[in-house]
C-alpha positions, 0 to 999 in steps of 0.5 A, spaced: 710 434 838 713 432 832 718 436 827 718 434 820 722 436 813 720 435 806 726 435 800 724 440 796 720 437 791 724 440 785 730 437 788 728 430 788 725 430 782 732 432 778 736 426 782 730 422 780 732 424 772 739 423 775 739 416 777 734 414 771 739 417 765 744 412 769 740 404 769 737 401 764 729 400 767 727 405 772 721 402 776 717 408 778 711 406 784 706 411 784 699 411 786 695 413 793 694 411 799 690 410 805 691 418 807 689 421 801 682 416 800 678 413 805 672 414 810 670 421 813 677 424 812 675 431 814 683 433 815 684 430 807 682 437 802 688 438 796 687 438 789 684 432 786 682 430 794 676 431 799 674 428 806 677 421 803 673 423 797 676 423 790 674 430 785 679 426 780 681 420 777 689 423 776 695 422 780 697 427 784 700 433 782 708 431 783 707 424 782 705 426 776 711 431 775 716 425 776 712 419 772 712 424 766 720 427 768 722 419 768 719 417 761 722 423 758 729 420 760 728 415 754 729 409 758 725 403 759 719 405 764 714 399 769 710 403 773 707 400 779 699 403 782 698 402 788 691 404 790 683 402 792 681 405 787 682 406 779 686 411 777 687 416 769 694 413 768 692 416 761 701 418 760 703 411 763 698 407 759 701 411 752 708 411 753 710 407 759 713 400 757 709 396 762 703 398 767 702 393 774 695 395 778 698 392 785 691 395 788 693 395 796 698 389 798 700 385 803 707 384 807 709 380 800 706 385 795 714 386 795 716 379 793 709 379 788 711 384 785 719 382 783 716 375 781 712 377 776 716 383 773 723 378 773 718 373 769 717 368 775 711 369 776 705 368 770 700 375 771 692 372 771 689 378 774 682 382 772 680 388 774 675 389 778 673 396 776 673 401 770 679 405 769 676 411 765 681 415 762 678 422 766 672 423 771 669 428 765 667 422 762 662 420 768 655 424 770 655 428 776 658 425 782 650 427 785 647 423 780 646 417 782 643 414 776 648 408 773 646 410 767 654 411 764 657 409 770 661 402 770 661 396 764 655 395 765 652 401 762 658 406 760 658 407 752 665 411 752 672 409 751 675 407 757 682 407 759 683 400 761 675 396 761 673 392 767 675 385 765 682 387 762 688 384 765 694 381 761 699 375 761 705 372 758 702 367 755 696 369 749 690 364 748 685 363 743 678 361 742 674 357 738 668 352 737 662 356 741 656 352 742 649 355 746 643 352 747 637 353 751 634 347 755 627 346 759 633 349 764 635 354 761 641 354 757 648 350 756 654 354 753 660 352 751 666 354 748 674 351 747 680 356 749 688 354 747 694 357 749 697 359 743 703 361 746 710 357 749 708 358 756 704 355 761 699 360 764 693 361 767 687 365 763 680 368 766 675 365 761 669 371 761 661 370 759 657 376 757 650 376 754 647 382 752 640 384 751 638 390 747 630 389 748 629 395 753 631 402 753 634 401 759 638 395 759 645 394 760 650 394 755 652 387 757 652 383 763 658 379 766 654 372 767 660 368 769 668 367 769 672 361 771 680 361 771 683 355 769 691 354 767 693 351 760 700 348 759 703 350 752 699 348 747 693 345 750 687 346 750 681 345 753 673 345 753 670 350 758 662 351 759 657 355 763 649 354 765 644 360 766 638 358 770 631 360 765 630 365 771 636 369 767 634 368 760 630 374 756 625 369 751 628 375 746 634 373 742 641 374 747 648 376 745 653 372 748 661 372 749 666 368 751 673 371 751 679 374 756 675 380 757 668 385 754 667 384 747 671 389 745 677 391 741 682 385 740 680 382 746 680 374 744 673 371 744 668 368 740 660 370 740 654 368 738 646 368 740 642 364 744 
């Protein structure tokens, strides 16, 4: 037998504004949990949330309440995501100061989490899925066609692209060259780090080959992480195998995410 109480939600709601009107940044931790997504969980049936199934991309309700409550307050706001899975944090990525995915961590989530925000750690990380700005924007969950479903063939505007990821160091690049050989291809292109720091940065190729109706939008062909100190510069290079290379014209990128918006990036065709 186990009795269990829960504050009111309105209470603690107010002490949390309370406390926020008093410091000078507030961290406000939010996200999901292995209770709420999963496998065969037939116990699990609240809004947003179906046997470990997701009907929504939205934080749960009071979450949501207390993110909203606590950027009211006029402080400085670092939202911290914790979950599996992407999440339409659309009122954090417009009004909060700085937004971290930690996804599920370990015992050190803790100290990862600390350094990073304290500046001793220089964040790298990519996301490995979509983050769309609400599930409207995907096809019935029934459809299983991938046509408008992630980076792949999704035409709308997403809320945080796959790819993307932010640093404390920025990064330039420049001097693309792509060739086709007897093997396939050759690509190749030079990244700086413009900034003062030294820091690691996701090097991303995509290729995009409009000759069919049903081909992807773009295609992530390769990545390679590397860490460049303040200044430097360095050359970076990619092969593709003939077996992947379309005999029309290719579109290729070489940048820090997709080749969207003010990513950094250089492109050309091969």
């Amino acid at each position: 037998m186990q009795l269990s109480w829960i504050p009111p939600a309105d209470v603690l709601l107010a002490e949390a504004e309370e406390i926020i009107k008093d410091s000078d940044v507030a961290i406000v931790c939010v996200g999901l949990s292995s209770e709420l997504e999963g496998e065969e969980m037939r116990e699990v049936d609240m809004p947003g949330f179906r046997g470990g199934d997701r009907t929504s991309l939205d934080l749960p309700d009071t979450q949501e309440r207390l993110l909203e409550a606590a950027i009211a307050v006029g402080r400085p706001v670092i939202v911290i995501l914790t979950s599996g899975s992407a999440i339409s944090a659309n009122h954090a990525a417009e009004h909060a100061t700085a937004l971290l995915a930690a996804w599920y961590g370990g015992e050190e989530a803790g100290t990862a989490i600390a350094e990073t925000l304290a500046g001793l750690n220089n964040p790298a990380g990519r996301l490995p899925v979509t983050f769309y700005k609400s599930v409207d924007q995907l096809p019935p969950f029934t459809d299983y066609d991938m046509i408008g479903r992630t980076y792949r063939y999704f035409d709308g505007e997403p809320l945080y692209p796959f790819g993307f990821g932010l640093s404390y160091s920025t990064f330039s690049y420049a001097d693309l060259r792509a060739k086709r050989t007897p093997n396939g291809a050759e690509i190749q292109a030079t990244v700086k780090n413009t900034s003062v720091r030294d820091g690691d940065e996701v090097v991303q190729l995509y290729t995009a080959d409009g000759s069919s109706d049903n081909a992807p939008i773009r295609s992530l062909r390769g990545f390679q992480r590397i860490h460049l100190r303040a200044g430097e510069s360095r050359q970076v290079s990619f092969t593709l195998g003939s077996d992947d290379l379309p005999a029309s014209t290719l579109e290729i990128s070489v940048g820090g995410g997709q080749p969207v918006g003010n990513v950094s990036r250089v492109q050309g065709t091969l």
